[in-house]
C-alpha positions in Angstrom: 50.2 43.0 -20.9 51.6 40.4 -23.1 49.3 38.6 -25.5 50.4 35.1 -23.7 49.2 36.9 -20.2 46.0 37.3 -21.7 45.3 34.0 -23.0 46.5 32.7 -19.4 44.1 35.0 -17.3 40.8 33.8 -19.8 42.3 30.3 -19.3 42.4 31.1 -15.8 38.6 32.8 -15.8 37.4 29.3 -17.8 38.8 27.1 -15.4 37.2 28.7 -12.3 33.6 29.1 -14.1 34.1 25.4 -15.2 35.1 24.9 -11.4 31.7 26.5 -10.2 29.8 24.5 -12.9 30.8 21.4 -11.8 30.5 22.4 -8.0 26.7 23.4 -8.8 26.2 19.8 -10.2 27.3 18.1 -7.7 25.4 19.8 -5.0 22.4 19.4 -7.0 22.7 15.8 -7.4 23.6 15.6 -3.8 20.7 16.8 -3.1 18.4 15.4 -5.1 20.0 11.9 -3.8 19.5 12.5 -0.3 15.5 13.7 -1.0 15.3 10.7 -3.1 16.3 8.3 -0.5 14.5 9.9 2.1 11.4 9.5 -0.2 12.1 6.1 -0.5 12.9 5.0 2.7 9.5 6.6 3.9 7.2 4.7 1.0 9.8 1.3 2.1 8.3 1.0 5.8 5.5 0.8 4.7 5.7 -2.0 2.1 8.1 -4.1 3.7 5.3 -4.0 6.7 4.3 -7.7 7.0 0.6 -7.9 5.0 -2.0 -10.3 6.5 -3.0 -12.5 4.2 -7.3 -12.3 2.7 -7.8 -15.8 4.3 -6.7 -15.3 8.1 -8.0 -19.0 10.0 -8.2 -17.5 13.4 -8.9 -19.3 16.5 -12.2 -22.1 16.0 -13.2 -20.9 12.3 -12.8 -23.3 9.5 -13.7 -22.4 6.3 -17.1 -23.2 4.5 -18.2 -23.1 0.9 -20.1 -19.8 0.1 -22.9 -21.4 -1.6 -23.5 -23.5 1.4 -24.1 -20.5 3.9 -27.5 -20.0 5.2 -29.7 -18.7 3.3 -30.2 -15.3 5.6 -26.8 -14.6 6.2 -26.8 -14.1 1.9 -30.2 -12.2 2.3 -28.4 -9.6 4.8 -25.7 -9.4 2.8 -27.7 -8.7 -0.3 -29.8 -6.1 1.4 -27.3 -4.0 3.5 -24.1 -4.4 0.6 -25.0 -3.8 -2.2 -22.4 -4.3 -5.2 -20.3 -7.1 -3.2 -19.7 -10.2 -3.6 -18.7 -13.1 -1.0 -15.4 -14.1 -1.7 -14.3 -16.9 0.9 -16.6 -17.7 3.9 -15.3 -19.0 7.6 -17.8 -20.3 10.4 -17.2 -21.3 13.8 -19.3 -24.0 16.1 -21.3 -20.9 17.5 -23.2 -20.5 14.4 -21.1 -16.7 13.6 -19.7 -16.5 9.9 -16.8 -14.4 9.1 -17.2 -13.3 5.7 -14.4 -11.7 3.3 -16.0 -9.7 0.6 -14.8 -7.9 -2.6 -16.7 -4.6 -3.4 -16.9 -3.4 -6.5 -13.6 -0.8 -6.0 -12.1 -4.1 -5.3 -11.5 -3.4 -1.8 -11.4 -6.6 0.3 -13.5 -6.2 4.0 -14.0 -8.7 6.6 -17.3 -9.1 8.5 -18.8 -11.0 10.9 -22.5 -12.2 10.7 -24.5 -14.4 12.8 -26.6 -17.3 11.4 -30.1 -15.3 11.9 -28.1 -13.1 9.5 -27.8 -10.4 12.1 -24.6 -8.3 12.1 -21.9 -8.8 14.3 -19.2 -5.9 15.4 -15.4 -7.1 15.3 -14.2 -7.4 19.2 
């Protein structure tokens, strides 16, 4: 074997290795593109699902200062949630409150109440 024949087969060995290399590469990035894109387009639906906003005036309930709710509907309140806090307050002409209220996790729920401060369940 000439000395040229050898430097052209180790040029030859390099080349494929470097071939390989690059191969490996791009099938890992492949992959890691198509697992990233699923991921996102599974965490997307959900966020780009329409929210409903806190303050939802349904139907015949207008909304009503907190302080001015009666006085048992705040008792019940007081005594069955504790650690919350009234954040908006709706009523309707049947005398039933719908009340959004902040807990201390700062989750927002919505309740209904009536104004003997009796609870109501959602329909």
């Amino acid at each position: 074997m000439y000395p040229s024949e050898k430097k052209n087969e180790h040029t030859y060995k390099l080349l494929i290795t470097m071939k390989k290399l690059i191969l490996s590469i791009v099938m890992v990035l492949g992959i890691v593109t198509i697992t990233q894109s699923q991921s996102s387009l599974a965490s997307t639906s959900t966020e780009d699902a329409p929210t409903t906003p806190t303050q939802v005036v349904q139907d015949d309930y207008s909304e009503v200062k907190v302080s001015d709710l009666p006085q048992a509907v705040k008792d019940a309140v007081a005594k069955d949630l504790e650690d919350t806090i009234i954040t908006q307050a709706f009523a309707n002409k049947k005398g039933v409150f719908k009340l959004v209220v902040t807990t201390t996790n700062k989750e927002a729920k919505t309740l209904f109440i009536n104004r003997k401060g009796e609870w109501i369940k959602e329909k």
